[in-house]
N, C-alpha and C positions, 0 to 999 in steps of 0.2 A: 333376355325375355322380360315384358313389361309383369311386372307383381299385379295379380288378379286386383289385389286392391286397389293399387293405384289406375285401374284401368275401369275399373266400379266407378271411383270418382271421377273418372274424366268419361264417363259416358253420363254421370249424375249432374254433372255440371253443363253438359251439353242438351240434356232434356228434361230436369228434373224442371219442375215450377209450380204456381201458387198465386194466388190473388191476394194476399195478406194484405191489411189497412196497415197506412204508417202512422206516426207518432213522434213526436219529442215530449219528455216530459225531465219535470225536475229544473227547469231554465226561466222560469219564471215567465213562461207564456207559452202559444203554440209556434213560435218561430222557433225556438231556442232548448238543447236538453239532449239528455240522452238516447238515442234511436231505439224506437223500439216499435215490432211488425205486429200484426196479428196472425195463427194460422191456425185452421183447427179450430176456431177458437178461443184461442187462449194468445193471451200479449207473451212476447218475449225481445229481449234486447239483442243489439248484434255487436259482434266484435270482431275486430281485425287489428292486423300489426301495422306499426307505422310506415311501411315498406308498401304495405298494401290501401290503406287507408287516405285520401288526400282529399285534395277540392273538387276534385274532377266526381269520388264517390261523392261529397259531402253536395256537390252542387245537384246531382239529381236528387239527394232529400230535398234542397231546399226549393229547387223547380217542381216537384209531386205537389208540396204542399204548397204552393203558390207562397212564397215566403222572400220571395228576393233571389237574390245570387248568394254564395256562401261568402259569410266573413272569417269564421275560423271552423278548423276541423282537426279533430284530436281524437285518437286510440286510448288515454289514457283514462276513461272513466273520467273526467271534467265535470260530472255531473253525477258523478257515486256511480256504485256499482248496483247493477241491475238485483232482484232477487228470486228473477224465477227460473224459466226456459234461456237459454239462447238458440235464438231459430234459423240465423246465417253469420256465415261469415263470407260477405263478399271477398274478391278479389278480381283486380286489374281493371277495374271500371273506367269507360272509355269518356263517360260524362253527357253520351245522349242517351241513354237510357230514361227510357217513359219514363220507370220505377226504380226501385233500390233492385228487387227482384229480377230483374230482368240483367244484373251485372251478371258475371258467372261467380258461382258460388260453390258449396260444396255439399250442396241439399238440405231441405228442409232437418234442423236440428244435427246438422253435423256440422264440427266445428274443432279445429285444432288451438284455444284460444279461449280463455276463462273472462269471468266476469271483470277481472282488474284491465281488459283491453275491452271493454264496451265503450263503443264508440259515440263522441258527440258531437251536436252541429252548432253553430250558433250563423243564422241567416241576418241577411243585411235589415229585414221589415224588425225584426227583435231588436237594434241597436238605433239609440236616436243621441242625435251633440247637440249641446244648448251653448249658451255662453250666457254666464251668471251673474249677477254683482255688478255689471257693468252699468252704464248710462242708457244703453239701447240693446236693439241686436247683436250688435257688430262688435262688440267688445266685452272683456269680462272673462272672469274661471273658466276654465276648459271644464264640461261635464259630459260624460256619456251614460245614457241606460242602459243596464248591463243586469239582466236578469231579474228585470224590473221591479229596478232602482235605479235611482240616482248615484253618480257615483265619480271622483275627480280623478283626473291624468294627473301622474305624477313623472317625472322626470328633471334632473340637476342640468341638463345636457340639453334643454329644451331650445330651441335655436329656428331660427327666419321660415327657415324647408318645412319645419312643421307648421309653424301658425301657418302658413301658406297654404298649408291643405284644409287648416280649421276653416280658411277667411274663407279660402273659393268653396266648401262643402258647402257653408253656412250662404251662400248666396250676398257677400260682402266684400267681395275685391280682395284685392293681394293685402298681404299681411303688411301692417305699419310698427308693429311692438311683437317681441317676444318674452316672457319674462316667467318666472318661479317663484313660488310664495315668498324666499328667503331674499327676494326683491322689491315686491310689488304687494307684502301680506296687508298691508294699510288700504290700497287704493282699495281692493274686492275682497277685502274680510278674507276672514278664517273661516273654511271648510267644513263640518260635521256629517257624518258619515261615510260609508265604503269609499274605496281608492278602487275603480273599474281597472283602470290599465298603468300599466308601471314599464318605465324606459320605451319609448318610442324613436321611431328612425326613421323619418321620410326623406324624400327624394327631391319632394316640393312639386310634383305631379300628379300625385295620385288621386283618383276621382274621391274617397273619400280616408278619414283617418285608420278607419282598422281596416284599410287597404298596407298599412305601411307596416314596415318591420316592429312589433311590438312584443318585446320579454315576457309582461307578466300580463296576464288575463286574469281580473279578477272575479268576483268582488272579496276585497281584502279589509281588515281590519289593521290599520298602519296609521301612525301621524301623518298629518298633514304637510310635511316639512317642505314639501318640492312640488305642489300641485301648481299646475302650469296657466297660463290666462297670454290672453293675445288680444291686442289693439288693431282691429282692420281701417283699411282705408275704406271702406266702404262698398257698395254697389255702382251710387251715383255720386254727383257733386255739381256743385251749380260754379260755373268761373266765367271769369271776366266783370263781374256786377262789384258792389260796394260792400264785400266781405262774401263769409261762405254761407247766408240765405237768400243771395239775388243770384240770376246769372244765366249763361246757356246750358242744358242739363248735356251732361256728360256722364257715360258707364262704363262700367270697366268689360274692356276685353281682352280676355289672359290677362295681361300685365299690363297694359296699355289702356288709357281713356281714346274712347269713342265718341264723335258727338252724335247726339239723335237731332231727326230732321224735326223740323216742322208739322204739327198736324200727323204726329204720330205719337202725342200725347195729348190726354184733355184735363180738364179741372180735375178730373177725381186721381188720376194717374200724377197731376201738382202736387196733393193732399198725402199722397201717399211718400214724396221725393220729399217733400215738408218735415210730415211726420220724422219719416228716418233721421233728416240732417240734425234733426231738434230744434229745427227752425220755427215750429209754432205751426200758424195755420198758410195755406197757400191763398195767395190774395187777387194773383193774378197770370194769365200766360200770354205775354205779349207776341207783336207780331213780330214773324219769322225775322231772325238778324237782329234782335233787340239791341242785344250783346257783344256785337260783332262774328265776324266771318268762326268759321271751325278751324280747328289751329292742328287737327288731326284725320284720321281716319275717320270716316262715318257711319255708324251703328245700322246695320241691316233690317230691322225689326221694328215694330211697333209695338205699344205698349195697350192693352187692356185691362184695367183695373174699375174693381169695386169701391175703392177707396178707407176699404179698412184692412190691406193687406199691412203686415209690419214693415213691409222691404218691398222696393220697387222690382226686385228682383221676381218676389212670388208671385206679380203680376202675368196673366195671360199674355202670351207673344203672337203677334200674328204679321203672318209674311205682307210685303210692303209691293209684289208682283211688279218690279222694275218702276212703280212710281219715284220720279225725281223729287231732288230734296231741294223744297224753296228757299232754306237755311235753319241756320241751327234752332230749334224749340227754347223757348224762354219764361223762365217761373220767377216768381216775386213772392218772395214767402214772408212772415210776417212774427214778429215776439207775439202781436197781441190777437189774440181769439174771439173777442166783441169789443165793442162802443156802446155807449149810451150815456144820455142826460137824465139825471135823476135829481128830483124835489126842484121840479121847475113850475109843473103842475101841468105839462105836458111832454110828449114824446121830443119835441123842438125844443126845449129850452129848458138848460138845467146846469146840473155839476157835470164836468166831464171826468166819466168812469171808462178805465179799461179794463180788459178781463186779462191776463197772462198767466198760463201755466193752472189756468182753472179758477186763479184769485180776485177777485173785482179790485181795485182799485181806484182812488181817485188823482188826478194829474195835476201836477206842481203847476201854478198861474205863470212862473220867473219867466217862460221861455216861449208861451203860448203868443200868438198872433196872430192875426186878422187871417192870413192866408193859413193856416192851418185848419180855422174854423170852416173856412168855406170848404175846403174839403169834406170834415165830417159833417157837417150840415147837411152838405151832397150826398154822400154816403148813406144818412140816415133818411133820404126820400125827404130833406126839410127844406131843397132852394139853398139859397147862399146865405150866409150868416151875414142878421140882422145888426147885431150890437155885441162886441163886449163888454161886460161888464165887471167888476173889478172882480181880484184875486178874493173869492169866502163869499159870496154875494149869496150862493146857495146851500150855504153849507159845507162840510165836514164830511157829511151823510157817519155811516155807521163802522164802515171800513176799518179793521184795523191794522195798525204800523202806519210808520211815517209817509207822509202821501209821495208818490213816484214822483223823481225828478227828472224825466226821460223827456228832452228837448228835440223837438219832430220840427225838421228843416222843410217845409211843403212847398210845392213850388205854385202851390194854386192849379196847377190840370189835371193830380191822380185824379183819379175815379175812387180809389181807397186808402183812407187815411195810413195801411198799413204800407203801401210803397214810397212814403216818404220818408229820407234819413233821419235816424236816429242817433242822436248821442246824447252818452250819459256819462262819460271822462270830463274830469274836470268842473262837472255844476254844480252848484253848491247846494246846499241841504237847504230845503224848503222850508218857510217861516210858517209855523206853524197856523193850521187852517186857509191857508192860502192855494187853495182847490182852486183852478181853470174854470171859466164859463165860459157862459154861449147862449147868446139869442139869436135864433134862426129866424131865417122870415119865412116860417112854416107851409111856402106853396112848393109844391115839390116841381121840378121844371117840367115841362111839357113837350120837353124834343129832350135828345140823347143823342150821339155820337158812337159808333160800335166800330170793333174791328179796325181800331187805329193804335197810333203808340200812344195817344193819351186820352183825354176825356173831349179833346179838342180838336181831333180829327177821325174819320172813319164815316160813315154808312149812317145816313139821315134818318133817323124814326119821329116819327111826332105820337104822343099820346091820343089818345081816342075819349078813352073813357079811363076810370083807377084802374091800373094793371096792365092795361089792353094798347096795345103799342101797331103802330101801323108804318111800314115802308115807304118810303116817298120814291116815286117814279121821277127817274132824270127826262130833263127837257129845258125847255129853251129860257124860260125864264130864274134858269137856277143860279145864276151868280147874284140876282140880287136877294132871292133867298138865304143863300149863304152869308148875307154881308149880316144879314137881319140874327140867323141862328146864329155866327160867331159872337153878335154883339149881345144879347140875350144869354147866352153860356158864358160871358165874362171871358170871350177865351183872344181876343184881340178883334183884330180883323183879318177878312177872309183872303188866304192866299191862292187858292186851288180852288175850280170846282172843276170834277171829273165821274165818268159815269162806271161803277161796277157790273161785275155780271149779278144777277141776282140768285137771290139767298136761294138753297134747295128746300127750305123750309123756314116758316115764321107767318107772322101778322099779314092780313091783307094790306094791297095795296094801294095808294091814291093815286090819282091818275095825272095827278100837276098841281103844284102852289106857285101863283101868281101874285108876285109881290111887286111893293112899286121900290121897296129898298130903304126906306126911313120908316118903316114900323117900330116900336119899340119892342114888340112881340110877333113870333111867327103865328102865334092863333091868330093874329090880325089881317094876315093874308087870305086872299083867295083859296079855296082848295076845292077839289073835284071830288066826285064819290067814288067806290071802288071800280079798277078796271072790270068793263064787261065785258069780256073776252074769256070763258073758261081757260084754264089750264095757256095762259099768254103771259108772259113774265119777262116783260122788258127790263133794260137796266135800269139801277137806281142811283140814284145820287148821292154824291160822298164830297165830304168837303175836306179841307185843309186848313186851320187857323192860324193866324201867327204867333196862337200863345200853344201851339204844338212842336213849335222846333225843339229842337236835342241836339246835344252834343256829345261823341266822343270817339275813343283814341279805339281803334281796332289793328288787327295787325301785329301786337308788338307781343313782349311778355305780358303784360298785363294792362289794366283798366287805367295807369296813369302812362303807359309810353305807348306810340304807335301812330298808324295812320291817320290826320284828322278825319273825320266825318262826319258833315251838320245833317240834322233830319229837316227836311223845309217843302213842303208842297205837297207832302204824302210821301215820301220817298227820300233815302240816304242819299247822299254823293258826296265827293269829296272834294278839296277846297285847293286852287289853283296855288303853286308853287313859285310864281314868275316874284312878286313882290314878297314872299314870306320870310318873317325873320322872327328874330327873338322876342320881339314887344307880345308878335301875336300870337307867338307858343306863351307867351305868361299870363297871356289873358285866358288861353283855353286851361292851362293847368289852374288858374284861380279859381275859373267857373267851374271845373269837375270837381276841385274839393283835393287838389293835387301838390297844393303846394307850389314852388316856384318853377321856371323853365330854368331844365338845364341844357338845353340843345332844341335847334329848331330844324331838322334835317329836310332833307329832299326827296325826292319818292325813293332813290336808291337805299334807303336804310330799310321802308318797313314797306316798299311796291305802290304803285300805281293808284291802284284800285279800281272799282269802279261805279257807274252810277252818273247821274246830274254833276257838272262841277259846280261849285259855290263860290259864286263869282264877287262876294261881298267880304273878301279879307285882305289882306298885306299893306292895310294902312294904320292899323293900330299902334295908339301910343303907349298902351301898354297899363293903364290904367280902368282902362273900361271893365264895366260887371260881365258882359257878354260877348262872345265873338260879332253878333249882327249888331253891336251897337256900337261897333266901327264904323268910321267913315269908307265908302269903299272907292277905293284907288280909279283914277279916269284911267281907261287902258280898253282894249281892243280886241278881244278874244284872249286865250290861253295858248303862250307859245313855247313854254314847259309842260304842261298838261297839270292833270291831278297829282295829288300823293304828297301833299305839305305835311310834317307830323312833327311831333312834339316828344319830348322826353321833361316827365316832370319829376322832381325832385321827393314826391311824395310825402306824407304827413310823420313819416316812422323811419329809422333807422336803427342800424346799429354801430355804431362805430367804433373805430380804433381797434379792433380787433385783426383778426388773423383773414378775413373773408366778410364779406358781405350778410354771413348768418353769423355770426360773433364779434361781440363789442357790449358798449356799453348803450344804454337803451335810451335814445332821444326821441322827442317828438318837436312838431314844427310849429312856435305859435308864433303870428303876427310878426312873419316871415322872418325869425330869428331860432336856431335848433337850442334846444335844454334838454337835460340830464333828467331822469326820474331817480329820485331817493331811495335806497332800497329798506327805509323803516318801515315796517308791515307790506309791503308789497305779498301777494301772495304767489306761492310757485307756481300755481295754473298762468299765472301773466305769463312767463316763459313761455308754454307750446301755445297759446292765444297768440304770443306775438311771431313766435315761429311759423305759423300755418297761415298768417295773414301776409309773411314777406316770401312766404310759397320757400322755405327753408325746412321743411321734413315737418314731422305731424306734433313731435316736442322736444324738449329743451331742458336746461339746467339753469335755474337760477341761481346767481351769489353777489357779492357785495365787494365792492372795489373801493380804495380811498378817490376823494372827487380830487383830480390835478388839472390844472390849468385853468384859463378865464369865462369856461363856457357857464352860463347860467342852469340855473334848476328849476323846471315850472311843476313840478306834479313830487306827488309824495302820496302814500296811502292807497297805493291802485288794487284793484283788491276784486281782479279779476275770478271766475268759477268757473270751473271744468264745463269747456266746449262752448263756452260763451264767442260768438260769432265773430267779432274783432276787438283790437283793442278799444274803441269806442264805446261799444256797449259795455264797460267796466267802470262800477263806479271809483271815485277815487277823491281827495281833497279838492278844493277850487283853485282852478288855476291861478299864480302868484309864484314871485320867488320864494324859492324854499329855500333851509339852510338843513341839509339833511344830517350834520352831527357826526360822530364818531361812528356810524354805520357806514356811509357811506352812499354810492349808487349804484343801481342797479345792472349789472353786467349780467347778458343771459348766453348762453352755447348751445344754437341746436342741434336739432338732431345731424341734420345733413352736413354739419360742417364737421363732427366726430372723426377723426382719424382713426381710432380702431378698429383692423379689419378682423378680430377676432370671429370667428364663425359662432361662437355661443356670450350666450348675455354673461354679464361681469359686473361686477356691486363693483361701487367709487367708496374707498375707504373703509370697506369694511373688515373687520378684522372677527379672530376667532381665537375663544380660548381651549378650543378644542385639542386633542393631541393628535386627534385625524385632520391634515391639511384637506381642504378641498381640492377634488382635482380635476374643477371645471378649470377649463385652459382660459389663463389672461393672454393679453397679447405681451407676446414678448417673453413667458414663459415656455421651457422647454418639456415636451412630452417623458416619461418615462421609456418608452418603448427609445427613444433616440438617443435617450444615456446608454440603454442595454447597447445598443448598436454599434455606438460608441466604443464599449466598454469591448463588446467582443471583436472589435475591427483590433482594438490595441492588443487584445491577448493574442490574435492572431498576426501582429503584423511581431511579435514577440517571438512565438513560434518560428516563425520565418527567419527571422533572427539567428535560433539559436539551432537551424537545420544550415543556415548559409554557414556558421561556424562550427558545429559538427563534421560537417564536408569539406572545411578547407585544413581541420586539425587531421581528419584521415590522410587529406593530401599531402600534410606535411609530415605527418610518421612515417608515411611510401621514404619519404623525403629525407627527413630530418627529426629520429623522437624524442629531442631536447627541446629544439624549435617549438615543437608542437605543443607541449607543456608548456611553456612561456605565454603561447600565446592563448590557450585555455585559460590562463590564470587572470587576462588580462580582460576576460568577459564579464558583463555586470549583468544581473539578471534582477528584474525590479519583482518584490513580494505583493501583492495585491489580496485585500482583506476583502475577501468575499461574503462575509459577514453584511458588511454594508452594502450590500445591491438587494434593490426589494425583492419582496417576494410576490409570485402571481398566486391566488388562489383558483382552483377551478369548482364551481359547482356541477355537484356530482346528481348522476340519477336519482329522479325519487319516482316511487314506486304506488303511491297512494292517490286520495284524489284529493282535490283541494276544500271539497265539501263533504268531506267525512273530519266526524266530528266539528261540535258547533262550538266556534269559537277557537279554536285549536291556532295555536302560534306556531306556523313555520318555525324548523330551525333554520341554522345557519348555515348549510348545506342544501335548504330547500328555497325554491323562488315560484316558478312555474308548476300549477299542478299535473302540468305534460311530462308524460318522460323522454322530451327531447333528446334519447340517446343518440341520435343520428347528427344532433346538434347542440353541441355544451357551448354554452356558454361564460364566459368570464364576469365575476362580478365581486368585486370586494367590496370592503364596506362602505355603505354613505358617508360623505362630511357631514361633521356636526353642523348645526346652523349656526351661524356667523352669534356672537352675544351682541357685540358689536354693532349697532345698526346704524342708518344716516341720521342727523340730525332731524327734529320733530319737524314737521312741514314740511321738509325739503323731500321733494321726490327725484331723486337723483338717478334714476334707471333710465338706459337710452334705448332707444329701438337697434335693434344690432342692426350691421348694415348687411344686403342682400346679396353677399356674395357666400360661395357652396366653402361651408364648413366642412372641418375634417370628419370622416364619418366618426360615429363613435357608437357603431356595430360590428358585427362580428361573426363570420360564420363558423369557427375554428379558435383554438385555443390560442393556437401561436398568430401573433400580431406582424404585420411588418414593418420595417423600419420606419417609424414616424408616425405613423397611425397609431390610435389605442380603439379598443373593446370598449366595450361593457364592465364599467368597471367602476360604476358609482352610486350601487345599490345594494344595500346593507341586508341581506336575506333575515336575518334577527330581527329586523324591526317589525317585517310582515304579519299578519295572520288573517287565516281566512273569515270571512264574514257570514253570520249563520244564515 
């Protein structure tokens, strides 16, 4: 027969109810804190046992109060003990419940269950991850808001599956580096204030970090000895171009780069890919296939952006409704933020200043030249530059440091002085006051070019009036206007004229320019007034210059090997196979800036392709500046088809090493390889050279004796974190060097590391500690597989000494002199059990973690949960290494992406080869007022 009471409570639970307001308080905001209703009235807290109490309860507090989903949930008073009423104690909540109230409970104010089990929530809107200290977003301290405050992850055990949650939460691609202060304390400082979370465990899946197995919930008062920081690959990345701020924009999906299409980004959406990479300002987005062809998967989405988000990730996305992709999307980003002539005594004509990283500067005259001017001339609305005039002619201006020696290779057709290469390896230090000029010939041009791959092809505008631009309508007199506009734009002569569809918006339009073709200006021609036709929008006319062609390698691994392809007429194609051989792979590798040919293959190596063929190659001697400034072979259509390519030797290696990312660090001048000195070299040169031969994201620098007869051209290279290539690094001027008892430069990156260890590992460091560390090197053996060990032997002993128990019985049936003989003849090994470690287990605690201010865990207490249902294993932390890498040398590798051993735990006992939790020193803790 059921007990009246129990039968009170189960009719109380089935009808009892109440409108009572909810609450968290004490959590340091309204997402986060101890539950607590209103009834009657009057506030009171609610408690339950951990049996009873879970996500499924915690997730309707956190869906009542509009607060996220739940991140953690705990019976153990996590947030002190309530002081007044307790007014429920839920149980078995199913998790769609409107309200907390509507769980079954056991009636208002009835309760089997004291204040030490009032329950708390902490919802996902309460918890925010930054990443600190670093260069950008994407990198830096692990931090989380946690009862708002700031506050650092700490874990010895921190390994790839975790950054991997941090990269993809933070909207930064898959993880590139994992590391722990007692690695990495130099790169992102030392820490001050609370430790939020202590020992974490991920899977490397999880949508966000306190989605994943985490021990200790703080906020805790602890050293800083093991707070955790992670290097992302990023959102986006620009490849194929001339280092990592040109190129086709690429984002990550899951684990994989994606290319985006065409026209599914605009300038602002540049500005913001710019920003992230630390590439400066974006300068320009050329037309579709700049870069060459997509070498992956293609990104579904389009991007919307404001152009002050931090990350191209927090950009608007909007679906792309089965529009095809005309090819990959292409950004040109840029070091410098402005231009200008200054103490000229006009906006044309002055010192040439640039702006980078916010600084003005004035530019070294050693490397400046005529076609560099005319670029910025252009750019600054002043025509083409008038005069040089010598190196100081205007000045010094006010600027201070030494004037930039940054050597801008212009080909004469950007549009922005910022898409011209740069290097600054190798030049020498500017003689003092020897500032660049420029006299412009201050009329600003009166036509424009749009919508092409340079300033020298694309979509005809002529000026009207200052600012006021008007479209020119195609028709039958337009090849001799185009001979006029190429010739006036300095851009050759005209190869192409061809009609577009017209713009969906812009400047009115002319109705025809009638020229006779020997003008020296398009103003000189004929022109009509606007069409009168409302709303009639014929095509318009577009030209092709011959100072518009381009060249380069698509197809292959990268920007020096791959399919030829000249740009000529408006349009890509590729270049006939029948004659091609090595003279004319070494012309195209000279022209890209590629170094010498090492192969001239046949379509079969990098594909066909497609497009116009370029029927102007396979006669070069191998000398020429250009491909078209071959002689081109007499022959008779193409009876191989397209797909000629080239493998070039490129500017940079590594040699003599074990792989193609390790050796010794050469570069290519004046077609002979040299060694680089490793005196002052600095170790960011390592991951700069690492991520430019596309070998992992860093590296190790050291120092090797120089053998044998190769030369030395560079010494002093003295690259900075995340500097774009090795190019942009300043360094001594090129010359043989005699690099001394240092030696040269040898680097190891990341990707060629043989350790497959699942958690990061210090090179050489050592400890004077009497606690060994027991993050796992490679190649050391776990504790848990010596116990295994240890008890396979006691049992295979056992075994032993039961097989000779049973044959001495046999032989006393038998023989019980025999039997004695041969009992005597058994050896049984003593094993000092003194020597096998010992586990520790941490035991229940009973309090909360925010009672009392300041209060230091003991060494028995870690969590202020009473995780009775789940103990956990944890002995003490390693001491931190004394021990550390030499000064400069950052010697921490990115661990490599494969699944570590776990090192959680749901249960005391471990099994063979696995460990726990077991490298957190519960003494060190306390909690934080």
């Amino acid at each position: 027969m059921v007990p009246a009471r129990a039968l009170g409570l189960f009719l109380c639970v089935q009808l009892c109810g109440g409108s009572g307001e909810l609450r968290l308080v004490d959590g340091g905001g309204r997402c986060a804190g101890r539950v607590e209703v209103k009834h009657e009235g009057e506030w009171g807290s609610v408690c339950s046992y951990d049996f009873d109490w879970d996500h499924r309860g915690a997730g309707v507090v956190c869906r009542q109060l509009g607060c996220g989903a739940v991140a953690r949930a705990s019976p153990y008073a996590p947030f002190g003990q309530g002081k007044g009423r307790i007014w429920l104690q839920p149980f078995v909540c199913r998790g769609s419940e409107a309200t907390l109230q509507d769980c079954p409970h056991y009636g208002w104010g009835k309760h089997f269950c004291d204040h030490d089990r009032d329950v708390g929530v902490t919802c996902t809107e309460a918890l925010e991850l930054r990443l600190a200290a670093g260069r950008g977003p994407c990198e830096g301290r692990v931090e989380v808001k946690l009862r708002g405050q700031w506050g650092t992850v700490a874990d010895d055990a921190w390994d790839m599956e975790d950054a991997e949650v941090v990269c993809q939460q933070m909207g930064c691609g898959s993880a590139a580096g994992a590391y722990h202060s007692s690695y990495r304390s130099s790169r992102f400082g030392r820490a001050d204030g609370p430790l939020s979370f202590a020992v974490v465990d991920c899977n490397g899946n999880e949508k966000a970090l306190w989605n994943c197995n985490i021990l200790g919930w703080g906020p805790y008062e602890s050293p800083h000895n093991y707070d955790t920081a992670v290097v992302c690959q990023g959102f986006s990345r620009l490849a194929g171009g001339d280092g990592a701020c040109s190129g086709r924009l690429e984002v990550r999906q899951g684990r994989a780069w994606a290319t985006v299409c065409h026209g599914h980004v605009d300038l602002k959406a540049a500005q913001v890919v710019c920003r992230e990479l630390g590439c400066g300002t974006a300068v320009a987005v050329p037309a579709a296939g700049h870069f060459g062809a997509a070498t992956g998967p293609l990104w579904d989405g389009a991007f919307e952006c404001n152009g002050s988000e931090p990350l191209l990730a927090s950009c608007a996305r909007r679906p792309t409704h089965g529009q095809a992709c005309a090819g990959p999307a292409a950004i040109v980003c840029s070091p410098y933020t402005g231009f200008r002539l200054a103490d000229g005594g006009s906006g044309c004509a002055g010192r040439v200043e640039v702006e980078a990283q916010g600084t003005w500067g004035a530019l070294c005259a050693s490397a400046w030249d005529l076609r560099d001017a005319h670029v910025l001339c252009r750019h600054l609305g002043c025509g083409p530059a008038a005069s040089l005039p010598p190196g100081g002619h205007f000045g010094t201006g006010t600027a201070t440091g030494p004037l930039r020696r940054d050597a801008l290779s212009c080909s004469g057709s950007e549009r922005h002085p910022g898409e011209c290469p740069v290097a600054l390896l190798g030049e020498p230090a500017c003689p003092p006051g020897h500032a660049a000029a420029v006299n412009c010939s201050g009329a600003a041009e009166p036509l424009r070019l749009l919508d092409g791959e340079s300033r020298c092809d694309g979509r005809l505008e002529v000026a009207t009036s200052p600012g006021a631009w008007a479209r020119v309508a195609a028709g039958p007199g337009d090849d001799r206007a185009a001979s006029v506009a190429c010739r006036q734009l300095g851009c050759g002569v005209s190869e192409k004229v061809y009609a577009v569809p017209a713009a969906s918006s812009g400047p009115a339009e002319l109705q025809e320019l009638r020229c006779a073709g020997s003008e020296e200006l398009l103003a000189q021609c004929n022109a009509s007034g606007p069409a009168a036709a409302p709303g009639h929008s014929p095509p318009e006319a577009a030209i092709a210059c011959s100072g518009s062609r381009r060249l380069r390698l698509a197809g292959g691994p990268g920007r020096c090997a791959g399919r030829v392809e000249v740009y000529s007429e408006g349009t890509w194609g590729t270049v006939c196979q029948d004659a091609w051989d090595l003279p004319d792979a070494d012309v195209v590798c000279r022209q890209l800036g590629c170094g010498r040919a090492l192969e001239a293959p046949g379509s079969e190596r990098f594909g066909p392709g497609v497009g116009t063929l370029w029927p102007g190659a396979g006669g070069c001697s191998g000398t020429e500046a250009a491909l078209w400034a071959c002689p081109a072979p007499a022959r008779r259509g193409c009876r191989q088809g397209g797909g000629a390519g080239a493998v070039c030797s490129g500017l940079l290696r590594l040699a003599g090493g074990s792989s193609s990312c390790s050796g010794r660090l050469e570069v290519l001048r004046e077609g002979t390889w040299g060694r680089v000195c490793a005196n002052d070299t600095s170790p960011a040169t390592a991951a700069v050279v690492c991520r430019q031969l596309g070998c992992g994201s860093g590296g190790r620098l050291a120092a090797v004796p120089a053998q044998g007869s190769v030369p030395t051209w560079l010494g002093w290279v003295r690259c900075q974190e995340g500097a774009p290539s090795l190019w942009r690094c300043p360094s001594a001027p090129w010359h043989l060097q005699s690099c001394g008892p240092e030696g040269v430069a040898h680097i190891a990156c990341d990707e060629d590391t043989e350790d497959t260890s699942g958690a990061t590992s210090t090179a050489g460091a050592s400890s004077s500690s009497s606690v060994a560390p027991l993050t796992a090197v490679s190649g050391s053996v776990p504790v848990p597989t010596v116990l295994c060990v240890l008890l396979g032997t006691l049992l295979g002993l056992a075994l032993a000494a039961l097989a000779v128990q049973a044959h001495r019985a046999r032989l006393q049936r038998r023989d019980p002199v025999k039997a004695t003989d041969v009992g005597a003849e058994a050896v049984y090994e003593e094993l000092d059990y003194s020597l096998m470690p010992e586990y520790q287990e941490v035991p229940s605690h009973t309090g909360s973690l925010s009672e009392g201010s300041g209060m230091k865990l003991q060494d028995d207490n870690w969590d202020g949960d009473k995780e009775e249902s789940n103990p956990r294993e944890a002995p003490a932390l390693p001491a931190q290494p004394v021990h550390g890498p030499p000064d400069g040398y950052d010697d921490a590798a990115a661990v490599p992406e494969e699944p570590p051993a776990s090192h959680s735990g749901d249960a005391p006992a471990q099994p063979c080869g696995e460990m726990g939790y077991d490298d957190v020193d519960m003494g060190t803790l306390g909690t934080a007022p």
